[in-house]
C-alpha positions as CSV (number, residue, x, y, z in Angstrom):
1,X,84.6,65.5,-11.3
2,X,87.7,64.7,-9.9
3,X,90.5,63.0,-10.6
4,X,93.4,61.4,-8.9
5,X,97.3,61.2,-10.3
6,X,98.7,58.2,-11.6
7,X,101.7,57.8,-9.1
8,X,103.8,55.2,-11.3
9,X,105.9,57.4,-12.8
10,X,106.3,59.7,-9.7
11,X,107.2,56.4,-8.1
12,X,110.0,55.7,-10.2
13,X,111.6,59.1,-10.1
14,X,111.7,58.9,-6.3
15,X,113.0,56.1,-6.3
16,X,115.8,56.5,-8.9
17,X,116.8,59.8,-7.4
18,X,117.2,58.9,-4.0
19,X,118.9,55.8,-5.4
20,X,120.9,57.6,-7.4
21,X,122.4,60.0,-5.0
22,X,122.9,57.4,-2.3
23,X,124.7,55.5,-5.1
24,X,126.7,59.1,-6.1
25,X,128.1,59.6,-2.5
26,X,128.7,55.7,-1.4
27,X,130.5,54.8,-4.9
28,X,132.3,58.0,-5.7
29,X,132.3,61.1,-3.3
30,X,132.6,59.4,-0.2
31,X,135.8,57.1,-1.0
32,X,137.8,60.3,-2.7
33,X,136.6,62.3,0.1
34,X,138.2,59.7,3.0
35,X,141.7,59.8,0.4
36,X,141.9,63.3,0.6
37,X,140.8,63.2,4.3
38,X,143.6,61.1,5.1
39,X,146.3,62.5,2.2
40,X,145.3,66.0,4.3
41,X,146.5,64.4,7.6
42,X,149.5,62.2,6.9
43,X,151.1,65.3,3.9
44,X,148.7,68.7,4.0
45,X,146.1,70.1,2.3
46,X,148.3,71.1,-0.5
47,X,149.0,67.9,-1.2
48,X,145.3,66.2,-1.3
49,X,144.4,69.3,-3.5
50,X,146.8,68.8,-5.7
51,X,147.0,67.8,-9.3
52,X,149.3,64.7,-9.3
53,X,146.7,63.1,-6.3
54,X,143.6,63.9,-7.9
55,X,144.9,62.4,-11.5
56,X,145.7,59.3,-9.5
57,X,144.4,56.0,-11.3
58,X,142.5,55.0,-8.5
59,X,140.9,58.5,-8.2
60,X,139.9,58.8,-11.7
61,X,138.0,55.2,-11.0
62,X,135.9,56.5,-8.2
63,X,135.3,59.6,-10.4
64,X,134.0,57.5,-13.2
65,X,132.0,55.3,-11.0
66,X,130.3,58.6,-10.2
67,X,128.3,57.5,-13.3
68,X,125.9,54.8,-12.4
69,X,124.8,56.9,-9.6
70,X,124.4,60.3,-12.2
71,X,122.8,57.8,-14.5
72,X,119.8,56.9,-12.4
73,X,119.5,60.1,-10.6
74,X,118.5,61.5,-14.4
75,X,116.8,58.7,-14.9
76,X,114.1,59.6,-12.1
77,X,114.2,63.4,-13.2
78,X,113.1,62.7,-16.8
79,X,110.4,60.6,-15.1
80,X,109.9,63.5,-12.5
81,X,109.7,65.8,-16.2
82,X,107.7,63.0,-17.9
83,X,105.2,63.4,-14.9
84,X,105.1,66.9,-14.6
85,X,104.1,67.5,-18.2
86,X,101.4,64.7,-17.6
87,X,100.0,67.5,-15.2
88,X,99.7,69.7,-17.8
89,X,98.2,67.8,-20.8
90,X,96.6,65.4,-18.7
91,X,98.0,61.6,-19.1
92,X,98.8,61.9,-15.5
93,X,95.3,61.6,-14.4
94,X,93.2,59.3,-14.6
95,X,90.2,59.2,-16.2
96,X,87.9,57.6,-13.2
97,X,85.8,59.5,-10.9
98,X,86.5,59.5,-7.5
99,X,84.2,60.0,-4.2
């Protein structure tokens, strides 16, 4: 007897983590990476390193927006988790016999 997996929650976490880490890099890494990119050209490494840029207000937005995109990334590993430990005890399968 065999028995096939019940994709909805493995759905879900691919989803939310591919989601999420789009949303990571587009909403926060990106943005404080192109500051620092051009802070590096027009003043010098030291300077887009330093403290006094990377406490800027707008800096410590993008940092914080990092959230939403950490948010649903974990979202879709607890499902990943939830589904894995499905495997094990068996409420990831279903019950029907197939071919």
């Amino acid at each position: 007897m065999k028995k096939e997996w019940k994709t909805g929650p493995l759905k879900f976490a691919c989803w939310a983590i591919n989601i999420g880490l789009i949303l990571m890099v587009l909403l926060s890494l990106l943005p404080i990476g192109l500051m620092q990119t051009w802070a590096s050209v027009k003043h010098g490494m030291w300077y887009a390193r330093f403290a006094t840029f990377m406490s800027r207000d707008i800096v410590s937005t993008f940092v914080w927006m990092r959230i939403i995109g950490d948010t649903i990334f974990a979202l879709g590993g607890l499902a990943l988790a939830w589904f894995i430990i499905g495997l094990k005890t068996g409420w990831s399968l279903t019950k029907e016999r197939v071919g």
